[in-house]
C-alpha angles and dihedrals in degrees: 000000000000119000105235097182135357122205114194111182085317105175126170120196123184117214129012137265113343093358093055117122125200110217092159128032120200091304114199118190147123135224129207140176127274087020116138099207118174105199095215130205153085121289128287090027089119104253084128090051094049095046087050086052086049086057097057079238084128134022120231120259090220129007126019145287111205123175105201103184101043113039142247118315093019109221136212092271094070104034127045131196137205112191127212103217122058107301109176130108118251097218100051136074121241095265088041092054095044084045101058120073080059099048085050090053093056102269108150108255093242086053102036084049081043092067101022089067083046088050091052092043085059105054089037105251106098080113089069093044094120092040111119103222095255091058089055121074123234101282100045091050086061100046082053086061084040081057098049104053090050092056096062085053089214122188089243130036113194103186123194118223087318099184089039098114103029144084115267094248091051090047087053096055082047096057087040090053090043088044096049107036084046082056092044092052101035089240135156119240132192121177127187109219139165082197115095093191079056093044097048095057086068131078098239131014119200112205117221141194149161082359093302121120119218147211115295109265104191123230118239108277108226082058100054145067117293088259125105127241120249121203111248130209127262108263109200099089101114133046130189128210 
């Protein structure tokens, strides 16, 4: 299968000398389409820091980030990410704001408000399609991101946290909607999460703290995606300081 994103050592520390923090120790690891990874740890472990890395949001502070089988930069188009923290704009109302990474990529504005309504169907909140962000609660605010990304139908999703804000029942319909339009699309998704239930209904799951990946602990079978699980690399090997 094609290689999504390659990460070699890659490492990112924020600050100099005494004041230099390690989010991110040398990370190996290798993503493919059609893998179901969960990125697995406590906050602050550095699971946010690595899937921005994966993004291509921040550049490594050491090693290398490469993205084979989508160019170089990867867009928008190909990588879609779901923050964590609070990510709509203020101005704009919820189809606006699902509508837009595709307006500003050239989709014509009928066909961008077209899927971005189908986006927010899928994850339950078309009712709140007029509706400005300070009018929507935490979690719908997330399943709005959630929305968003669907809609570009990008080869990778890299989601943040996604189930952070919300109930149980409606974290589960979110992982459901991220499982099934990934399948849809033959797309990759990694999802950073502190929630085993959320961990187990992916294919691999790759523990994480204090900034170090580790070694690939498969989830059950019978819980995750049809595809198989593949062995990764450790990826401890580098440090910056």
């Amino acid at each position: 299968m094609d290689t999504l994103i390659d990460c070699r050592d890659a490492a990112r520390t924020y600050g100099q000398g005494e004041r230099a923090v390690v989010a991110v120790h040398g990370a190996t690891c290798q993503v493919r389409a059609g893998d179901r990874i969960a990125i697995m740890g406590p906050s602050g472990s550095g699971k946010s820091t690595l899937l921005h890395l994966m993004a291509g949001l921040e550049r490594p502070t050491s090693g290398e980030i490469a993205w084979p089988a989508l160019g170089r930069p990867a867009t928008a188009r190909d990588i879609g990410v779901v923050f964590q923290s609070p990510s709509l704009i203020p101005a704009l109302d919820v189809v606006e704001n699902a509508a837009l990474p595709l307006a500003l990529s050239g989709t014509s504005e009928s066909e961008a408000r077209r899927r971005a309504l189908s986006a927010l169907d899928a994850v339950g909140v078309a009712d709140l399609a007029d509706k400005l962000p300070e009018e929507l609660s935490g979690g719908q605010a997330q399943r709005v991101a959630v929305a968003r990304v669907l809609a570009l139908r990008p080869r990778v999703v890299l989601a943040d946290e996604p189930t952070g804000q919300l109930d149980r029942a409606t974290g589960r319909h979110v992982v459901d909607v991220l499982l099934d339009t990934a399948a849809e699309l033959g797309a990759a998704l990694v999802v950073t999460t502190h929630d085993p239930t959320v961990g187990e209904r992916l294919t691999e799951r790759w523990p994480m703290h204090e900034g170090r990946l580790a070694t690939t602990v498969p989830a059950p079978a019978a819980s995750g995606p049809r595809t198989a699980p593949r062995a990764r690399p450790n990826a401890t090997r580098g440090e910056t300081s």
